[in-house]
N, C-alpha and C positions, 0 to 999 in steps of 0.2 A: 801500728804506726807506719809500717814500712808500706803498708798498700797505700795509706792515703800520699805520703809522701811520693810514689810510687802512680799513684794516679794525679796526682798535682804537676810530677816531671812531662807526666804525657799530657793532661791537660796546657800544660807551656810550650810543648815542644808544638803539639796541632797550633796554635794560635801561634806561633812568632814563626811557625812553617809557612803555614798559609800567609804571612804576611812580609814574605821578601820580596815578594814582586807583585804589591797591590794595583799596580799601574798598565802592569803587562796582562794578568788574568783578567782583572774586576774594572778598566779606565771606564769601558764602556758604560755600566751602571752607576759607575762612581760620577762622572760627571755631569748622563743628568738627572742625578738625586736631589731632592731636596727643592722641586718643582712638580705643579700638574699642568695642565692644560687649561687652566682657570687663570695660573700666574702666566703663561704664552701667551692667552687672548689677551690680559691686562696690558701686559707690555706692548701687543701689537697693535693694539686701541687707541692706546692712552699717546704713545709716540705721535700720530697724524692728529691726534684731538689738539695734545699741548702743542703743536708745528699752529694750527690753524688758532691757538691764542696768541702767540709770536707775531703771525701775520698781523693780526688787529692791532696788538702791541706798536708794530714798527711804525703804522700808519700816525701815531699820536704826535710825535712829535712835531710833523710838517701841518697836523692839521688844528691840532684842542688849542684851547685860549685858557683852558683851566689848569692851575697847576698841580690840581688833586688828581685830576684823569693822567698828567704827564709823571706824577709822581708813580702812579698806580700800574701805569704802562711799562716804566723803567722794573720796577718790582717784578710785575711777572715777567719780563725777558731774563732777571737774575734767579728767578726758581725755577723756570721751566727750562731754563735752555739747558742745563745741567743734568737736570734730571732725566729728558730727551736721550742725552750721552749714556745716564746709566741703564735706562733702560733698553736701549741700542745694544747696551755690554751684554746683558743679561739673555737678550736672544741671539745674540752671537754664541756665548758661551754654553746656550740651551740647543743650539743647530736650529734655533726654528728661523724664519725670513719676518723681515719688516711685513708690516702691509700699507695698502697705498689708500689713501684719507677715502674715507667711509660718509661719504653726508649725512648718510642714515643713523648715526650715533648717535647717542645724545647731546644733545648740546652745539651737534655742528653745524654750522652755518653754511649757507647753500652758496653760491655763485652770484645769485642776484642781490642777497643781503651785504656779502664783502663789495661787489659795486657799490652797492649804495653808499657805502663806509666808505668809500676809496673815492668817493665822488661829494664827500661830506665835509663841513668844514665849519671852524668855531664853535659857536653853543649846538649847532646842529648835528655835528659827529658829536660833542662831549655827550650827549643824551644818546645816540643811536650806539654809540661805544661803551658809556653803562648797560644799557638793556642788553645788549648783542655780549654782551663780558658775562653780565648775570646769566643767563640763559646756558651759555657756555659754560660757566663755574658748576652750574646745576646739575649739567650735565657729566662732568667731571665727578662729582659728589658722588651723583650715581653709581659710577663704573668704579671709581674705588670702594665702594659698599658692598659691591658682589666682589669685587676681590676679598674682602675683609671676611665675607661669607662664605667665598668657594676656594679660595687661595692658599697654597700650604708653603710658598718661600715664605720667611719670616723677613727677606728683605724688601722685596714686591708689599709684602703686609704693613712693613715699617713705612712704605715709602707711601702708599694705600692711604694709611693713618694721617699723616704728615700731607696730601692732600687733600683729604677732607676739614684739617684742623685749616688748613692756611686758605683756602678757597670760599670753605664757607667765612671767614672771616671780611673776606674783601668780600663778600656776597653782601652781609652787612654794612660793608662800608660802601658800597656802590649804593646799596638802597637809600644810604643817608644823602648821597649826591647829586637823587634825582628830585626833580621840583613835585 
């Protein structure tokens, strides 16, 4: 009795030893645990992707005649711009750096196609702003699927989730919008 008790004191004493100065030994691993390089590309993807549905977004108001597209526009400015923030936290708090919008993503739209958008108006933006939204949500779908696939934060996962559930949704609702 007295070894185990005996090896139980020294089993307690190494662990709450080792754990008076977890911050001073161990910060460096400790903070960025609980990420790979699958949840960094996520974050620094998906931040320039959701900026470049924002953009389309802003455009609705001055231009659609439909109140389904102005409805749909106001909505994702209240999902993505938030999310933008938390993902912005999340590579701050991982040290990695933003990256700057990628056209070659999935889903994103090139310079000539946001002119055309920005130079589009009434039934003619509401139509070029579904397809250009679809296209874009798709591509969104995508890049949260390889997160879901290569990704080990369970928050980037959670948020991964939460954009495939709500994008392909309005993916369906756009499709019912076009003629």
């Amino acid at each position: 009795m007295r070894k185990i008790m005996g090896g139980l004191l020294l089993a307690a004493t190494l662990l709450t030893g080792c754990g008076a100065e977890p911050h001073e030994s161990h910060g460096a691993a400790t903070e960025q645990a609980g990420h790979n390089q699958a949840d960094v590309e996520f974050a620094r993807m998906m931040i320039p992707h959701h900026e470049g549905a924002l953009e389309m977004a802003k455009l609705a108001p001055e231009r659609s005649t439909d109140q389904r597209v102005l409805d749909l526009a106001a909505r994702i400015e209240r999902a993505q711009d938030p999310e933008i923030r938390q993902m912005r936290d999340w590579l701050t708090r991982w040290g990695a750096p933003a990256a700057p919008m990628d056209h070659s993503m999935p889903g994103a739209m090139s310079h000539d196609d946001m002119a055309m958008l920005e130079h589009a108006t009434g039934a003619e933006f509401d139509q070029r702003f579904l397809r250009m939204m679809i296209e874009h949500h798709e591509g969104a779908v995508e890049m949260a699927r390889t997160e879901l696939a290569q990704g080990t934060n369970a928050d980037a996962k959670a948020l991964a989730q939460r954009i495939i559930d709500t994008q392909q949704a309005e993916i369906t609702e756009m499709r019912a919008m076009l003629p």
